[in-house]
Each structure stands twice: as C-alpha cells, then as structure tokens.
Chimera marker file (.cmm) of the C-alpha trace (Angstrom):
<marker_set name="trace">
<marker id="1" x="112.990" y="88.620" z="145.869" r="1" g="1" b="0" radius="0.5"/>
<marker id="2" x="113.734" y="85.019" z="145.612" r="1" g="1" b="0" radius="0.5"/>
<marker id="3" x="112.214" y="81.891" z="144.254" r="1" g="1" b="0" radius="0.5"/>
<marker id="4" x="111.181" y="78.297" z="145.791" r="1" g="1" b="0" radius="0.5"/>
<marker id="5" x="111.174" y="75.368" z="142.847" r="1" g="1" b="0" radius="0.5"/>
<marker id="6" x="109.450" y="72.430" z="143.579" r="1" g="1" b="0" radius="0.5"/>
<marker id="7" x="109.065" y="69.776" z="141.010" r="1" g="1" b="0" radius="0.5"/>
<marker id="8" x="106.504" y="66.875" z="140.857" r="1" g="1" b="0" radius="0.5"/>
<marker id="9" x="104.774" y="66.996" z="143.917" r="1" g="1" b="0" radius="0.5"/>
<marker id="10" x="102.333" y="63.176" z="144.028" r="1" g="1" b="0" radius="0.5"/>
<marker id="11" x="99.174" y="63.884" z="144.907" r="1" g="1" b="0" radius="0.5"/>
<marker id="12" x="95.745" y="62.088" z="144.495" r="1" g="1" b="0" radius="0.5"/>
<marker id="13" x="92.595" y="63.933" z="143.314" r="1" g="1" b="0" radius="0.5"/>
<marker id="14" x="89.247" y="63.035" z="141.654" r="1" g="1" b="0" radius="0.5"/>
<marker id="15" x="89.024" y="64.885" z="138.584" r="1" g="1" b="0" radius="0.5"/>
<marker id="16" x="88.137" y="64.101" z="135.047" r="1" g="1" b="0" radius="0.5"/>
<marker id="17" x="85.907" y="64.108" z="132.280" r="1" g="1" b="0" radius="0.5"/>
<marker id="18" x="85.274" y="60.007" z="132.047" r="1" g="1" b="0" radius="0.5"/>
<marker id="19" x="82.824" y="58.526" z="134.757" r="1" g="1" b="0" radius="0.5"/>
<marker id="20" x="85.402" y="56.153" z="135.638" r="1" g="1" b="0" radius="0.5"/>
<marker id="21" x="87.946" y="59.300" z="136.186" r="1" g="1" b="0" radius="0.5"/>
<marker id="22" x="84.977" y="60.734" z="138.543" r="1" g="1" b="0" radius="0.5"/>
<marker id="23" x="84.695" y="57.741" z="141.013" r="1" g="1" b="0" radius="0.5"/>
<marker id="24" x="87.986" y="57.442" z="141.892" r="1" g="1" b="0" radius="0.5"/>
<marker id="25" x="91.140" y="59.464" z="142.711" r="1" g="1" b="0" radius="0.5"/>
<marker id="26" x="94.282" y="59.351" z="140.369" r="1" g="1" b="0" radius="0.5"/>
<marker id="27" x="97.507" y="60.405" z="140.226" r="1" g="1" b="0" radius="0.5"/>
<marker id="28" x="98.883" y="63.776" z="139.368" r="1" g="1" b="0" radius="0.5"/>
<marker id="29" x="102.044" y="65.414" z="139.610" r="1" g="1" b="0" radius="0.5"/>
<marker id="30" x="102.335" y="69.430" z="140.848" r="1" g="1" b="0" radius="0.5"/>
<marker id="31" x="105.116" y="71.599" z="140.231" r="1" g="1" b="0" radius="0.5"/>
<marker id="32" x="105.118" y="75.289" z="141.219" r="1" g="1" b="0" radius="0.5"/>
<marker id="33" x="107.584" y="78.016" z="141.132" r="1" g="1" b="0" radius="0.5"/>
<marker id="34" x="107.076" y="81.239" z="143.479" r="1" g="1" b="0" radius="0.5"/>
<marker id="35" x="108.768" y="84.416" z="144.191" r="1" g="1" b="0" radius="0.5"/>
<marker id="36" x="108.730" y="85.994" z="147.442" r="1" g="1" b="0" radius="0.5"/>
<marker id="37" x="110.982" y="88.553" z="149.553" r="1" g="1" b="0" radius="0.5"/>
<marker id="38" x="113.707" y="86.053" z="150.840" r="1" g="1" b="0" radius="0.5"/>
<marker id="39" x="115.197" y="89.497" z="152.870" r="1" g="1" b="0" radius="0.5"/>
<marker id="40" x="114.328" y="88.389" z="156.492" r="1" g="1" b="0" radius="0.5"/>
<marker id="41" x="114.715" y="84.967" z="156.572" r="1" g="1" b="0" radius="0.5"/>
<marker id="42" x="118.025" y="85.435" z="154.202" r="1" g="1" b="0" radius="0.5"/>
<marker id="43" x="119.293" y="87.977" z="157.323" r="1" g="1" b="0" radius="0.5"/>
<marker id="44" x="117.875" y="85.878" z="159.780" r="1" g="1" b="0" radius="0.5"/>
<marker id="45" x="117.831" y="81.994" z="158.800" r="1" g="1" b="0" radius="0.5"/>
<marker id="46" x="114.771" y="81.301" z="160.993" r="1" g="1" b="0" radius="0.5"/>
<marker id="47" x="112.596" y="79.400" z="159.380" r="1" g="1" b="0" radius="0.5"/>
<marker id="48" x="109.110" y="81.013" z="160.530" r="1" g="1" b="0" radius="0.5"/>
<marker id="49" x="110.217" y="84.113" z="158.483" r="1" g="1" b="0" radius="0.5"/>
<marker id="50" x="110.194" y="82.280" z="155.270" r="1" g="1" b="0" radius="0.5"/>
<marker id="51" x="107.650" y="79.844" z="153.653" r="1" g="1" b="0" radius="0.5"/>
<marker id="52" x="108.566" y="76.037" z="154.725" r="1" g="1" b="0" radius="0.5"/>
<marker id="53" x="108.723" y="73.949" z="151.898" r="1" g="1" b="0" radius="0.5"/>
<marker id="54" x="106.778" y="70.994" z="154.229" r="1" g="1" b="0" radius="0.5"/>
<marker id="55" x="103.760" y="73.699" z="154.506" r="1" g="1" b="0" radius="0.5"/>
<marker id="56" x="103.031" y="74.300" z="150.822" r="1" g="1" b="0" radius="0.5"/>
<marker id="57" x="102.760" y="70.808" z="150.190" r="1" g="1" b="0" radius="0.5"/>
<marker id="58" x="100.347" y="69.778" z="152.806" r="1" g="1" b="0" radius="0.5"/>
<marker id="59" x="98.328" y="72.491" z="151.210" r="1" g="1" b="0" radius="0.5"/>
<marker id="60" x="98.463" y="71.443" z="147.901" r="1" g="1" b="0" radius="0.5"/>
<marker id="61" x="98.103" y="67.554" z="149.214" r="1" g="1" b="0" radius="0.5"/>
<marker id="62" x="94.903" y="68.650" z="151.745" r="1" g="1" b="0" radius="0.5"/>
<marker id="63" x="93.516" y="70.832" z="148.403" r="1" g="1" b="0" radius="0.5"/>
<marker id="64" x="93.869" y="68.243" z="145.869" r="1" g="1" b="0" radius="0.5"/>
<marker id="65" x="92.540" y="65.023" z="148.393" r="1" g="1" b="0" radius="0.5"/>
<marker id="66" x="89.037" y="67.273" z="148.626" r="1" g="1" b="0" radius="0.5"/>
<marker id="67" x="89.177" y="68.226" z="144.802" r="1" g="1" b="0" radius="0.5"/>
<marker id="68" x="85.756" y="67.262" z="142.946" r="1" g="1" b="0" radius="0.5"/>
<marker id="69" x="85.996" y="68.581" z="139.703" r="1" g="1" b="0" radius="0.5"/>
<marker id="70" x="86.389" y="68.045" z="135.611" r="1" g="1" b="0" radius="0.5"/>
<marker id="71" x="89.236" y="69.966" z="134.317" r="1" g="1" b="0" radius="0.5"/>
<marker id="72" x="92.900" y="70.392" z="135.223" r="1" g="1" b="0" radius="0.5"/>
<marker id="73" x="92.394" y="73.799" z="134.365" r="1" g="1" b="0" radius="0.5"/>
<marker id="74" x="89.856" y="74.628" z="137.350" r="1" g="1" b="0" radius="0.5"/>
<marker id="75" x="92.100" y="72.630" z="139.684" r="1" g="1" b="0" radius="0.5"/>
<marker id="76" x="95.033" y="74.558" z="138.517" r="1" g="1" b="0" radius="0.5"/>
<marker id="77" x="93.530" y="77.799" z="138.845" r="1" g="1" b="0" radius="0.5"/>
<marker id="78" x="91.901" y="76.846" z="142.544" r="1" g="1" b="0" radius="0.5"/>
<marker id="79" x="95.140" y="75.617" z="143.886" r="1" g="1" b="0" radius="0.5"/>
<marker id="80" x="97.073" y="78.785" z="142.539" r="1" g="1" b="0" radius="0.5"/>
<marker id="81" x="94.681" y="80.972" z="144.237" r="1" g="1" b="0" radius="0.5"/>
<marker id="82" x="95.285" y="78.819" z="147.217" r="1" g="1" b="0" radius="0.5"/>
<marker id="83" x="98.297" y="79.134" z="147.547" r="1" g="1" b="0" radius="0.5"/>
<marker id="84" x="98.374" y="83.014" z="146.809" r="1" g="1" b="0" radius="0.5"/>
<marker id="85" x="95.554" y="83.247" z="149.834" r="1" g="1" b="0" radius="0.5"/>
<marker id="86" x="98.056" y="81.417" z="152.057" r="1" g="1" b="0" radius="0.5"/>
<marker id="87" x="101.215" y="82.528" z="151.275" r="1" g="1" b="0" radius="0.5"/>
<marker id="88" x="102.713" y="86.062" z="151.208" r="1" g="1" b="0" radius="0.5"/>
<marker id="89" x="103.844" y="84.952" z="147.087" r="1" g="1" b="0" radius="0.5"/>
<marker id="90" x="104.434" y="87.603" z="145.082" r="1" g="1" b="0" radius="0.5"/>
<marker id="91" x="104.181" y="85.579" z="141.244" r="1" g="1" b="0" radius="0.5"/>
<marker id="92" x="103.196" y="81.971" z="141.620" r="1" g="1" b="0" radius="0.5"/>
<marker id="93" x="103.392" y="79.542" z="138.721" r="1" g="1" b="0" radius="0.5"/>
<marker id="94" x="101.816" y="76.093" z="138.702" r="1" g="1" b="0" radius="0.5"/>
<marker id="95" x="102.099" y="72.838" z="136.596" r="1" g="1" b="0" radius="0.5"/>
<marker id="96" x="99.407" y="70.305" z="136.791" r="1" g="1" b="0" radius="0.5"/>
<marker id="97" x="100.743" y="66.674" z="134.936" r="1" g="1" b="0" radius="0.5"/>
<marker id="98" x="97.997" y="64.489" z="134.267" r="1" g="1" b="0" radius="0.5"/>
<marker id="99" x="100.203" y="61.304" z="133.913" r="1" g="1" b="0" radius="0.5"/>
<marker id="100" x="97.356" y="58.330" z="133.625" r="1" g="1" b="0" radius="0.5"/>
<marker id="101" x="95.877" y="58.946" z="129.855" r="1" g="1" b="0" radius="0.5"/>
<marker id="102" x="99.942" y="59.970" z="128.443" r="1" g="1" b="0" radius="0.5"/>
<marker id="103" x="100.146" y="56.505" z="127.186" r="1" g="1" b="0" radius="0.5"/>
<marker id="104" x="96.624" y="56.137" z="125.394" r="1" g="1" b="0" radius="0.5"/>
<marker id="105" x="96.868" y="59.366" z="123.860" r="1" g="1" b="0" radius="0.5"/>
<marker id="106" x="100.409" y="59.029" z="122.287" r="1" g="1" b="0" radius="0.5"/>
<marker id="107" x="101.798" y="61.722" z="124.584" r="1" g="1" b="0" radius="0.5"/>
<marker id="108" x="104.443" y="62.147" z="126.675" r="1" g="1" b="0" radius="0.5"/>
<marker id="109" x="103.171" y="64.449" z="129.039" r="1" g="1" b="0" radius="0.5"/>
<marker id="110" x="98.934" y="66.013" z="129.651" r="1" g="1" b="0" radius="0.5"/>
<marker id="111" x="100.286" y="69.332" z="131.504" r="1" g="1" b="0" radius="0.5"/>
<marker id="112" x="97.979" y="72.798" z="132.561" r="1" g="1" b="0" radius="0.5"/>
<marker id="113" x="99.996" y="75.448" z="133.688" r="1" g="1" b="0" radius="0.5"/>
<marker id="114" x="98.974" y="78.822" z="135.261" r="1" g="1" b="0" radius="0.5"/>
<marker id="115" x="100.295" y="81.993" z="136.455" r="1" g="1" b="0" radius="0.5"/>
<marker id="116" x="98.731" y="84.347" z="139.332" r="1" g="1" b="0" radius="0.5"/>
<link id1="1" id2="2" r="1" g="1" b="0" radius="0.2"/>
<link id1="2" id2="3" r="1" g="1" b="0" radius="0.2"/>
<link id1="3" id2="4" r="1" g="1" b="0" radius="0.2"/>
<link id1="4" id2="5" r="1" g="1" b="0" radius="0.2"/>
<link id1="5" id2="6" r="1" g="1" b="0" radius="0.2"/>
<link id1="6" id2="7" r="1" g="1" b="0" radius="0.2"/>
<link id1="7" id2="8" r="1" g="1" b="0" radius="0.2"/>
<link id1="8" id2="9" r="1" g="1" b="0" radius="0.2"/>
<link id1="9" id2="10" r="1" g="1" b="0" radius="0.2"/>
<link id1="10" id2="11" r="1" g="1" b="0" radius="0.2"/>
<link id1="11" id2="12" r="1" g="1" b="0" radius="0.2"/>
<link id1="12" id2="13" r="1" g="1" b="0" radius="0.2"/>
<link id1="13" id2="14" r="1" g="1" b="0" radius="0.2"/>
<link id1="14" id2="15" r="1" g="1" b="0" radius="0.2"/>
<link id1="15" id2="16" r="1" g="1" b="0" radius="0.2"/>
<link id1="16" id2="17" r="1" g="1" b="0" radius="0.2"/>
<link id1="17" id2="18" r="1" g="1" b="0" radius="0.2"/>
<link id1="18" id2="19" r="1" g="1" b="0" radius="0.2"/>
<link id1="19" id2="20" r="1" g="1" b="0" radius="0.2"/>
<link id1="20" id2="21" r="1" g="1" b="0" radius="0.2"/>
<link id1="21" id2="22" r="1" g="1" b="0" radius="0.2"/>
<link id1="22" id2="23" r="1" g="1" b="0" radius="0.2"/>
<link id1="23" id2="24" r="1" g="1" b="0" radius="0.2"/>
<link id1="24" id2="25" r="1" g="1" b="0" radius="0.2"/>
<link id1="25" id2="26" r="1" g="1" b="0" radius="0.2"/>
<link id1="26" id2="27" r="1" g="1" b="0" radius="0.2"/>
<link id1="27" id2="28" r="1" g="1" b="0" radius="0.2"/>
<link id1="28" id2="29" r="1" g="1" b="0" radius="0.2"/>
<link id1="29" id2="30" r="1" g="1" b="0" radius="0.2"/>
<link id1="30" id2="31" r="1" g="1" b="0" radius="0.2"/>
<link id1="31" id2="32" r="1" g="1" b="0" radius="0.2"/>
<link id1="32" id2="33" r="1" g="1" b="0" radius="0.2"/>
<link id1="33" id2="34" r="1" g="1" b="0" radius="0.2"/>
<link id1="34" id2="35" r="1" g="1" b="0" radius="0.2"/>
<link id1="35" id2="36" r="1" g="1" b="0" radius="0.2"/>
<link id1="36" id2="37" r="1" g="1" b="0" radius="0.2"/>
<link id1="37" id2="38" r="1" g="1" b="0" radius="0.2"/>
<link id1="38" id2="39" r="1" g="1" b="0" radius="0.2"/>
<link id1="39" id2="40" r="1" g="1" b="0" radius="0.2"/>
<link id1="40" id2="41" r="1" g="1" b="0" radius="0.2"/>
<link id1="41" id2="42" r="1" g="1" b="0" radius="0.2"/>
<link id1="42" id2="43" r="1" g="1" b="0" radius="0.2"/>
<link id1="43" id2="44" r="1" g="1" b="0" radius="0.2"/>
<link id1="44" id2="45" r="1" g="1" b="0" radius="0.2"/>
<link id1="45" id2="46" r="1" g="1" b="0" radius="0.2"/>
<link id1="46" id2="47" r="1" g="1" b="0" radius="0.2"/>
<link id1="47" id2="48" r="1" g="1" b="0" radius="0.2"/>
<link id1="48" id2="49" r="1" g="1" b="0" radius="0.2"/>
<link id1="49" id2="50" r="1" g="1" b="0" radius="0.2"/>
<link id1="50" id2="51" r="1" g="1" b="0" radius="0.2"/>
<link id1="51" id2="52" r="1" g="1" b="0" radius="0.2"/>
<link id1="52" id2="53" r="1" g="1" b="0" radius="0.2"/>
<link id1="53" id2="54" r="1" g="1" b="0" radius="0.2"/>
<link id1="54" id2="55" r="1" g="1" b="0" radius="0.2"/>
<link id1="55" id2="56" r="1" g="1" b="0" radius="0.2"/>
<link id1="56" id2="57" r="1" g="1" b="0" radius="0.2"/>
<link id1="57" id2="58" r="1" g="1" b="0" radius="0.2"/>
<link id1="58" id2="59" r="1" g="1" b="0" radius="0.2"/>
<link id1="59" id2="60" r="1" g="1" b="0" radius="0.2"/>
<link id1="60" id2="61" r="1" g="1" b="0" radius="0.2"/>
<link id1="61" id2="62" r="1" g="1" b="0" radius="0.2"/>
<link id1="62" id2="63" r="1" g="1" b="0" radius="0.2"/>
<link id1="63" id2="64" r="1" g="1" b="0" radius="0.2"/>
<link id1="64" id2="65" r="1" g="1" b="0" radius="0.2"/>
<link id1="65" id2="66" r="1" g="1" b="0" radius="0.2"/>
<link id1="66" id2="67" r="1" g="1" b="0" radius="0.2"/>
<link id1="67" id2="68" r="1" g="1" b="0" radius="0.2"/>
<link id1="68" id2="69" r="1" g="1" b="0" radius="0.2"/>
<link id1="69" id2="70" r="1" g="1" b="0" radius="0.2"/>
<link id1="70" id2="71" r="1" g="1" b="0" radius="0.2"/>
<link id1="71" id2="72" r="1" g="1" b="0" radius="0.2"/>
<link id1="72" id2="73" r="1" g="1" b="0" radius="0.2"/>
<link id1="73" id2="74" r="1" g="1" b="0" radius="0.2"/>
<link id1="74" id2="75" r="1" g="1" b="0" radius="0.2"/>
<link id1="75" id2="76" r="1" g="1" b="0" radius="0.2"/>
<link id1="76" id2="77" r="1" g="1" b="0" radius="0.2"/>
<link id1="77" id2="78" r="1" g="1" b="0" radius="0.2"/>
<link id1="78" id2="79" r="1" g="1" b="0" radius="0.2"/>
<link id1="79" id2="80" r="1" g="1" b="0" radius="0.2"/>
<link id1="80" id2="81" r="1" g="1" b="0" radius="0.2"/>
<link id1="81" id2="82" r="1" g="1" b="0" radius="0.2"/>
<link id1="82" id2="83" r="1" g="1" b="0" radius="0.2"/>
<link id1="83" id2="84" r="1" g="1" b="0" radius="0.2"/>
<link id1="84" id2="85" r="1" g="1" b="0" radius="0.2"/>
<link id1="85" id2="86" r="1" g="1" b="0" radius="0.2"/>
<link id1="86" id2="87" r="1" g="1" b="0" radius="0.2"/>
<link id1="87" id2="88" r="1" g="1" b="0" radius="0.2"/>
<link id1="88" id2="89" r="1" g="1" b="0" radius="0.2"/>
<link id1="89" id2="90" r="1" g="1" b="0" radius="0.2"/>
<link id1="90" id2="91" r="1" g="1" b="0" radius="0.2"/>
<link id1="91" id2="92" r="1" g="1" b="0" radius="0.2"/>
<link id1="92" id2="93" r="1" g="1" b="0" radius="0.2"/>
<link id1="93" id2="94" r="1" g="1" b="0" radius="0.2"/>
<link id1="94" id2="95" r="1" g="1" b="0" radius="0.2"/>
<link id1="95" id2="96" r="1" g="1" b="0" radius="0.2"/>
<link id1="96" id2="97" r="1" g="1" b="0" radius="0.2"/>
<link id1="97" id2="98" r="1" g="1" b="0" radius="0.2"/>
<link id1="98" id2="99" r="1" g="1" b="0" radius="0.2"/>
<link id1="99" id2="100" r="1" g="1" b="0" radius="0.2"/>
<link id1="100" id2="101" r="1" g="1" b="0" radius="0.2"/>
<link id1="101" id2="102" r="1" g="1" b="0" radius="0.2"/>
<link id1="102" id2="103" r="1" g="1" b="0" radius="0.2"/>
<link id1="103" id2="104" r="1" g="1" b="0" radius="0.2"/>
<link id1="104" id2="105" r="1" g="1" b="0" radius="0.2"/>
<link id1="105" id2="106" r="1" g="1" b="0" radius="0.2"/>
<link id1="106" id2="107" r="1" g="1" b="0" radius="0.2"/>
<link id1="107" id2="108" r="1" g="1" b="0" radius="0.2"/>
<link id1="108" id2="109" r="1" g="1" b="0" radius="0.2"/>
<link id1="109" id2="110" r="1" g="1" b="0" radius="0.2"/>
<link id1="110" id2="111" r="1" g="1" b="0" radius="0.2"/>
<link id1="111" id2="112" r="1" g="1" b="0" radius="0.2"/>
<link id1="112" id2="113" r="1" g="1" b="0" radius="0.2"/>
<link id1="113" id2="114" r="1" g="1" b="0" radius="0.2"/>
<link id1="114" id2="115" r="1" g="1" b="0" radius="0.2"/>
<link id1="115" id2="116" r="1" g="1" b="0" radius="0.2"/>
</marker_set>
C-alpha cells in the first residue's frame, strides 16, 4: 500500500447556510489523502495501473461545480463516497476548507474532514 497527498485543491461550489451563500458559488479548498496498492504501477511505472493525479481532480472539480447543498459536512461525505465509487482506494481521507467566512468569524481556518 501507498498513499497519494494532495493539498488544497480550488474548487467552486454552491453551498451554505446564508441565502446569499445559496445563489452563488464560492471558493473552497479540498485536500485528500488515499491509500491504495502502489504494487503494479510501482513494478511497472505505467501510468494506467495507478490512479492519475489529473483524474481525481476533475472528479472532485466536476462534483463540487454541480454541488447544491447546505453543509460542508454533506459535501464532504458525497465527494468521499465519490471518490471511493471511482477509485480502487482502500482508506480515503478528505478536508473541506471553507475559506470565505475565516475572517468574520475570527478564525483561521472553517475545515470538515472525513474518513471512508
């Protein structure tokens, strides 16, 4: 087994609690780490016999563009099970920052983060 790391993945999605959050799409930032058997494409270094970095993000971009929802805790646990339909992932771990209301809160960082 092996992992892939990727870190603050920009994407666009309607999604909040605020009518003005509900009309249009904001920013939010995805980062997922998942383990899967690195064997073949480790023996082989082909590509096809591994996950391509360039295909899990279209996924999560194409997900979160048609995302209509309230909480970054459905849209969490929608793209995880995504990506676990998708992709032969054997644990998958996702981060969902919610970076527009950080300042107006007092926060640093509005993060959800799931594990299938």
């Amino acid at each position: 087994m092996g992992k892939i790391i990727l870190e603050g993945i920009e994407v666009m999605a309607r999604i909040g609690l605020l009518e003005e959050e509900q009309y249009a799409p904001q920013d939010l930032r995805v980062s997922l780490e998942l383990s899967y058997d690195l064997e073949t494409i480790r023996e082989t270094d082909d590509i096809s016999a591994g996950i391509d970095y360039r295909d899990l993000i279209e996924i999560i971009r194409e997900f979160s563009i048609t995302y209509d929802g309230k909480t970054l805790e459905r849209f969490a646990h929608l793209l995880a099970t995504r990506l676990k339909e998708k992709f032969p992932i054997g644990h998958l771990k996702l981060a969902v920052d919610k970076p527009r209301y950080t300042k107006k809160l007092g926060l640093r960082e509005i993060r959800v983060e799931v594990e299938r």
